[in-house]
Rosetta silent file (secondary structure, phi, psi, omega in degrees, C-alpha in Angstrom):
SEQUENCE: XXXXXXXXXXXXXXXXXXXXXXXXXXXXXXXXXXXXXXXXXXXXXXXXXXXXXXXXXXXXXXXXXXXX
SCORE:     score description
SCORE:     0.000 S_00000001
   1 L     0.000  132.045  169.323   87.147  109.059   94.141 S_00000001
   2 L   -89.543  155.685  158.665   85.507  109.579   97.560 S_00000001
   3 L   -85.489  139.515  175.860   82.809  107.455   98.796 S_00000001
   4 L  -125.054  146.356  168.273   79.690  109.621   99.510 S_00000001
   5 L   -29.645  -64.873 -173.573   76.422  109.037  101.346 S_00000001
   6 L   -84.142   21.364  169.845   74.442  108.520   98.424 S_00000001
   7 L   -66.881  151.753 -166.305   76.777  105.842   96.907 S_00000001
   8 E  -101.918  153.170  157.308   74.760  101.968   96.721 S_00000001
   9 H   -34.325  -71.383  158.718   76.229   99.745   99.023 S_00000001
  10 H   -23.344  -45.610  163.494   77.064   97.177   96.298 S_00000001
  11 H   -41.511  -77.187  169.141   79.020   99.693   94.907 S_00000001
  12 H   -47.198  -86.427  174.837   81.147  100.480   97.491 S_00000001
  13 H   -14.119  -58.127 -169.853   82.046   96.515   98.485 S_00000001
  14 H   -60.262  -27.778 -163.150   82.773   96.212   94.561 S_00000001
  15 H   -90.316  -42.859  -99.097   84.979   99.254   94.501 S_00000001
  16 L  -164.730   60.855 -144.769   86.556   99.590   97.464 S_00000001
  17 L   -71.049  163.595 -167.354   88.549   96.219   98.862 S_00000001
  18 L    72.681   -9.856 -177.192   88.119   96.051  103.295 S_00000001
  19 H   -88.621    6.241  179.833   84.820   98.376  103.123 S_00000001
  20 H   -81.578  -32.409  179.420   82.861   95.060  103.720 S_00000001
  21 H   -61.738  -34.317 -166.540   84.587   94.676  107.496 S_00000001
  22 H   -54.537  -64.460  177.893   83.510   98.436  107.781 S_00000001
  23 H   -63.109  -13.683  145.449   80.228   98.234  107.307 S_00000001
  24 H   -40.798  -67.835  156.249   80.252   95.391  109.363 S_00000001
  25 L   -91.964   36.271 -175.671   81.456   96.885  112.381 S_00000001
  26 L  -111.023   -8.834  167.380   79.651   99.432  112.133 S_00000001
  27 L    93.047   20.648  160.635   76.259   96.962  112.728 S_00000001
  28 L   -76.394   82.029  165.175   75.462   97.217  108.327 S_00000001
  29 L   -99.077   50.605 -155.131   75.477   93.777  108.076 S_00000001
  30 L  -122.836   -3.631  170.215   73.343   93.692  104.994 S_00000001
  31 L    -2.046  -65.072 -162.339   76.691   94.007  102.266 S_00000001
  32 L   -99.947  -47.510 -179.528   75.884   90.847  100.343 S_00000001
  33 L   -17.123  139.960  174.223   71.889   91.221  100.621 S_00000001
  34 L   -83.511   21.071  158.762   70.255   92.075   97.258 S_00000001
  35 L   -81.144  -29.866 -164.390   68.904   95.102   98.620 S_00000001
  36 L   -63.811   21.100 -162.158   72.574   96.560   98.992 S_00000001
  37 L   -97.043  -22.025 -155.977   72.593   96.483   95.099 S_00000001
  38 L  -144.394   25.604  167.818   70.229   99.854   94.854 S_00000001
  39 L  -119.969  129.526 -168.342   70.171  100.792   98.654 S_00000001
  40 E   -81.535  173.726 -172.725   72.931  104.123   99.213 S_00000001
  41 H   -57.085  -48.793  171.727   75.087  104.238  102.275 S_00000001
  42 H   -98.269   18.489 -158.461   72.533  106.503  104.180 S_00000001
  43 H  -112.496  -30.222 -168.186   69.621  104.786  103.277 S_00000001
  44 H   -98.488  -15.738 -169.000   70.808  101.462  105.087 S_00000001
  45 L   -89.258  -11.751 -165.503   72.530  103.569  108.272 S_00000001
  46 L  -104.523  -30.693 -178.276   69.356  105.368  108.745 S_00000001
  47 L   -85.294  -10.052  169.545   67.268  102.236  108.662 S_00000001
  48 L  -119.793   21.897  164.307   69.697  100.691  111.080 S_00000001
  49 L    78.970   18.336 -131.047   70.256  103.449  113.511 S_00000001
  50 L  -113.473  150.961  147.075   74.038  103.742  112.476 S_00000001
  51 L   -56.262   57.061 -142.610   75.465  107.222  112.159 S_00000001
  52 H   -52.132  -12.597 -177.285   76.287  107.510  108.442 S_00000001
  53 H   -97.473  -32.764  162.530   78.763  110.083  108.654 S_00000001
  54 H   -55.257  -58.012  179.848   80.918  108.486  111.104 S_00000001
  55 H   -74.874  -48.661  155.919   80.650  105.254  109.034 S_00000001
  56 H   -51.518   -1.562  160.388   81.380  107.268  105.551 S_00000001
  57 H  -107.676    8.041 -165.656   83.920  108.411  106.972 S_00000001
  58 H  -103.441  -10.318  177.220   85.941  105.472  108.350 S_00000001
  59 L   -74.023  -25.053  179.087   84.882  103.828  104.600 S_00000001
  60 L   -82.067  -11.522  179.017   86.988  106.718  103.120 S_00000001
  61 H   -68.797  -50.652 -150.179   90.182  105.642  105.756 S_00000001
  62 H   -72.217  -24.587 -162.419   89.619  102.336  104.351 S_00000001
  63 H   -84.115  -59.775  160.686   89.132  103.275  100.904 S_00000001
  64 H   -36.552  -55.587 -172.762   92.143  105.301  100.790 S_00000001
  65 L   -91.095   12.910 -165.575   94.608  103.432  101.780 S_00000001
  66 L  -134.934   92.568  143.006   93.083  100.323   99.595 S_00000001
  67 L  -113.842  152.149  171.981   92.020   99.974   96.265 S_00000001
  68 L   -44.488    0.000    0.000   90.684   97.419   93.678 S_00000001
């Protein structure tokens, strides 16, 4: 499975072990907030100025080479 844009944060973290560092350094520090339960991937990069494709794709490096 790829991670995509419109994936919930919550999701990802749950899915996906290491995508919590990602989104980290990537300035998303909002992982464990209960918004990240129903807020996607571009919904929190666009409210935090982050470049969402450049962070989906380094979640898919991480994702790859990692799973639950």
């Amino acid at each position: 499975m790829t991670i995509t844009k419109d994936m919930t944060i919550e999701e990802v973290v749950a899915k996906y072990e290491g995508t919590t560092n990602v989104f980290i350094r990537h300035g998303l520090h909002c992982v464990g907030c209960h918004i990240s339960a129903f807020e996607t991937i571009e919904e929190g990069a666009l409210a935090h100025g982050i470049n969402v494709d450049a962070l989906v794709d380094d979640l898919n490096k991480v994702a790859s080479s990692r799973k639950k």
